[in-house]
C-alpha positions in Angstrom: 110.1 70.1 81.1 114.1 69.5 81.0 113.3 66.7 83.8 111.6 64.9 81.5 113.8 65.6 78.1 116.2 64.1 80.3 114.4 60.5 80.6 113.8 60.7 76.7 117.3 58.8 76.5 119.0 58.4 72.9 122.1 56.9 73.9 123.2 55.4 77.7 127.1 55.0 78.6 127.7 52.5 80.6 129.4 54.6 83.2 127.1 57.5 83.4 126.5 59.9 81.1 123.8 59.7 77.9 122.7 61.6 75.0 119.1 62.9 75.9 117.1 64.5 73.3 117.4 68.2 74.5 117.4 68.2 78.1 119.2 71.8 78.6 116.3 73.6 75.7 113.4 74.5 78.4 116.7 76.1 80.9 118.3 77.8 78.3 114.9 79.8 76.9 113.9 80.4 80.6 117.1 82.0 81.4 117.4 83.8 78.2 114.1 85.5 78.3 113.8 85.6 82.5 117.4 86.3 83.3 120.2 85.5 85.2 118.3 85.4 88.7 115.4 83.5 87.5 118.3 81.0 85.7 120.1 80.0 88.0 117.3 79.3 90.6 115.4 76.8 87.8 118.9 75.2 86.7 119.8 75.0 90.5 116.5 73.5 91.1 116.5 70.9 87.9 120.3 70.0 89.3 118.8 69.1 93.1 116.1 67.2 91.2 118.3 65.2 88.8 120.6 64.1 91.4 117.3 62.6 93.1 116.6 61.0 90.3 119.3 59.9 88.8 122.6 59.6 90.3 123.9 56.2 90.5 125.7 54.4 93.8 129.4 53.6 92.6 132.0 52.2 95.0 134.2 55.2 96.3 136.9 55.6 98.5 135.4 58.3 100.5 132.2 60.9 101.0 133.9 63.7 99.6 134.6 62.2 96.6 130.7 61.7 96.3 129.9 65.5 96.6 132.8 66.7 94.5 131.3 64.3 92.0 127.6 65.1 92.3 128.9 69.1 92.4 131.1 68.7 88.9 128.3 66.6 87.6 125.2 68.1 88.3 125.4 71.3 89.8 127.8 73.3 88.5 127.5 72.6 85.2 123.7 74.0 85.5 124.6 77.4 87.8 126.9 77.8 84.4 124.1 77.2 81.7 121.9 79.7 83.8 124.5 82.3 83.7 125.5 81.5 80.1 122.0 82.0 79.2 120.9 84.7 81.6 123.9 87.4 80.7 122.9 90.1 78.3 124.5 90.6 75.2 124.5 92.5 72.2 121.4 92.2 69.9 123.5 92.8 67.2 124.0 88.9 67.3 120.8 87.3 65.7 118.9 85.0 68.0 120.1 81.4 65.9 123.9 82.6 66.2 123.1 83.8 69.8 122.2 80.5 71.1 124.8 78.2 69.5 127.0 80.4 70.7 125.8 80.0 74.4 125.1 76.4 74.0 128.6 75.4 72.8 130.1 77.3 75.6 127.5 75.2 78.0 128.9 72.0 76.5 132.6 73.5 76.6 132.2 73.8 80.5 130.1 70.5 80.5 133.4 68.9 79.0 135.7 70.6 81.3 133.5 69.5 84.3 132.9 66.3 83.8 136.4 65.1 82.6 137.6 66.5 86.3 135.0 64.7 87.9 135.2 61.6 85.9 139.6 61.6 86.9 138.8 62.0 90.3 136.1 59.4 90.6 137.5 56.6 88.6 141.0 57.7 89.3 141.1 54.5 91.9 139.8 52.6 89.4 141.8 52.8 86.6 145.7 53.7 88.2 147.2 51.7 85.8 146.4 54.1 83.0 149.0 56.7 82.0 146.8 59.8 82.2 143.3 59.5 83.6 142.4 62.7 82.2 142.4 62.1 78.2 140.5 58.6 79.2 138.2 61.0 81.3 138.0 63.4 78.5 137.5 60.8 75.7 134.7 58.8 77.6 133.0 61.7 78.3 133.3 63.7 74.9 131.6 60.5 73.5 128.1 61.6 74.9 128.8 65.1 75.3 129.3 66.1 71.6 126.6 63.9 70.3 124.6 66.0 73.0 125.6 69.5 71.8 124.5 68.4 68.3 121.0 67.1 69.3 120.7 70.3 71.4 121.5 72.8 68.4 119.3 70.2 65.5 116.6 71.3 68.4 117.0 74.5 68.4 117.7 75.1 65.3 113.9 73.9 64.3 113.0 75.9 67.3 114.3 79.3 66.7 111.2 80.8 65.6 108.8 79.8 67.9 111.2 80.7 70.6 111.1 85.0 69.2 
């Protein structure tokens, strides 16, 4: 299911990165209620799929450069949302609080991820910019809060079918 909220596009940057209308919901809910184990496997498994799908070709100095950017971009980013999701905490927490709680610290490390992989990548590119890590940051906060807000309107509307 997150394969295909993935292809229901809102917004498209034009180098990489878009606002998809939910894509992380189905992951989250299978890690919270199947755990850590079961998690990480389907997030590692939607990661392996997505880079078959949709990673892009872009002119690079070198192979590792390529992996570093499809592990920043893809992978990691998902072993994180199925161990954000999959850890057991207090059910003093209600369930709505619970998972903006564990979305925005998905995002958070979605941010973090993405702005290193985005400085390395384009960091050929664009040398004649004082610090390639705010531009990083910037471009890629554009799609990624817009994303965090979709994902928590979703959920949010959600909540009590997901109990």
């Amino acid at each position: 299911m997150s394969i295909v909220l993935s292809k229901i596009i809102i917004f498209k940057m034009p180098f990489g990165g878009s606002i998809s209308f939910g894509r992380i919901i189905p992951l989250a809910i299978l890690s919270h209620n199947q755990g850590i184990l079961s998690g990480i496997s389907a997030c590692l498994l939607y990661s392996f799929i997505n880079v078959f799908l949709g990673f892009k070709i872009f002119p690079t100095q070198n192979l590792i450069s390529y992996i570093f950017v499809i592990f920043l971009d893809y992978i990691l980013p998902y072993i994180f949302l199925g161990i954000i999701f999959g850890i057991k905490f207090s059910d003093k927490i209600n369930l709505k609080t619970n998972y903006y709680i564990r979305t925005t610290i998905f995002f958070i490390f979605k941010i973090i991820f993405s702005t290193i992989s985005g400085a390395v990548f384009w960091n050929d590119y664009l040398f004649f910019l004082d610090n390639i890590y705010i531009y990083s940051f910037l471009y890629n906060l554009i799609y990624i809060l817009p994303e965090l807000f979709v994902t928590i309107v979703i959920f949010n509307n959600i909540i009590s079918y997901i109990a």
